[in-house]
C-alpha positions in Angstrom: -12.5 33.8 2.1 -15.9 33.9 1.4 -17.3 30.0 0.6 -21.1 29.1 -0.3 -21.9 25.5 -0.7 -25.2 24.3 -1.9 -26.2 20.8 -1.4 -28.3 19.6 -3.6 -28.8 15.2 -2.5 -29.7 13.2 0.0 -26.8 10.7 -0.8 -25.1 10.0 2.7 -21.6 10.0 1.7 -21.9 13.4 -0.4 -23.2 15.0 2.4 -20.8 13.7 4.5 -18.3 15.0 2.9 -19.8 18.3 2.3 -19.9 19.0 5.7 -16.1 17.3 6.8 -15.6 20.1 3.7 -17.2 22.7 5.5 -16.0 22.2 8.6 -12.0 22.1 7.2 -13.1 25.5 5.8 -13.9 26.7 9.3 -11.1 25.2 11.3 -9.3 27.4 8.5 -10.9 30.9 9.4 -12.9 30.8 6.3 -16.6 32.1 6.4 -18.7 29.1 5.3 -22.3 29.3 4.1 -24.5 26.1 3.2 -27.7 25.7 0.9 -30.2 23.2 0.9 -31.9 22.3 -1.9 -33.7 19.8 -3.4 -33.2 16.5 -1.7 -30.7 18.5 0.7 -33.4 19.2 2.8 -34.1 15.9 3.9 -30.3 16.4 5.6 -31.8 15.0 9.0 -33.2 11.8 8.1 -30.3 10.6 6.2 -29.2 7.3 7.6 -26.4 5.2 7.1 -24.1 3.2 8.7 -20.7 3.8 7.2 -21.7 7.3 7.7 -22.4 7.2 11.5 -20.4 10.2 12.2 -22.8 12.9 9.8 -24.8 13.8 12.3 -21.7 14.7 14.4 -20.7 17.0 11.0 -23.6 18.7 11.3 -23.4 19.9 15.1 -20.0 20.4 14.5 -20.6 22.8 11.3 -23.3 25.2 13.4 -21.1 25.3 16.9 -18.2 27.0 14.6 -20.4 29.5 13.5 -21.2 27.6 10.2 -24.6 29.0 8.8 -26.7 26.8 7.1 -30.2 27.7 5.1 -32.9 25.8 3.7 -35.2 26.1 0.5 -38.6 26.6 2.1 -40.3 25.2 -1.3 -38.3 21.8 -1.1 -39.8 21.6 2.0 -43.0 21.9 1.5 -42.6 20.0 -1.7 -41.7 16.8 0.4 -44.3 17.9 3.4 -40.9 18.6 6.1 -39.7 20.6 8.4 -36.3 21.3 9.3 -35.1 21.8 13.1 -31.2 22.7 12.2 -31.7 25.8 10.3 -33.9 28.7 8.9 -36.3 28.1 6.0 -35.1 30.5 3.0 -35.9 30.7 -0.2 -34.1 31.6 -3.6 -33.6 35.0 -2.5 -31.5 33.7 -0.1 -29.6 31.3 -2.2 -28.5 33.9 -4.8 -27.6 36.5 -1.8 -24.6 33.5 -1.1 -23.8 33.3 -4.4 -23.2 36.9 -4.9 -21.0 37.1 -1.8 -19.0 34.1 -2.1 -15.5 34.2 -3.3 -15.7 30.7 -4.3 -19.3 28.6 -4.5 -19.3 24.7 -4.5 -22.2 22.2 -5.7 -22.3 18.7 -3.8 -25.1 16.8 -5.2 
């Protein structure tokens, strides 16, 4: 199956569990897509300590063959960059929507 996910906060716990979610999806032979928007985008600065292991997710996610995107305009909105994954725009976003079987918001 086919599964887009966009992630739409910075909220540590959400996108922990997005990503534990993703990576389930994986270790099940599904074909897992993530979009960050809005506040997703600041995905490598979130921070917290019962949360230590998101960072972990994140690796974990992309070495599985995980693909993540990022909304180039909520980037430069919030003056960032991001080193895990391309910049993409809304284009892109609708593309996963289109081809998922099933699409999930977290955020």
């Amino acid at each position: 199956m086919k599964i887009g996910i966009i992630l739409n906060t910075n909220d540590a716990e959400i996108c922990w569990n997005c990503f534990r979610f993703g990576n389930e999806a994986l270790k099940n032979n599904h074909f897992v897509k993530i979009f960050l928007l809005g506040k997703g985008v600041e995905i490598e600065n979130v921070n917290d300590d019962k949360f230590p292991l998101l960072e972990g997710s994140i690796k974990k996610f992309l070495k599985n063959n995980g693909v993540v995107l990022a909304c180039g305009v909520c980037l430069r909105i919030r003056e960032k960059e991001i080193g895990i994954c391309p910049v993409s725009g809304m284009e892109d976003m609708l593309k996963i929507v289109e081809e998922s079987n099933k699409v999930l918001v977290f955020g």
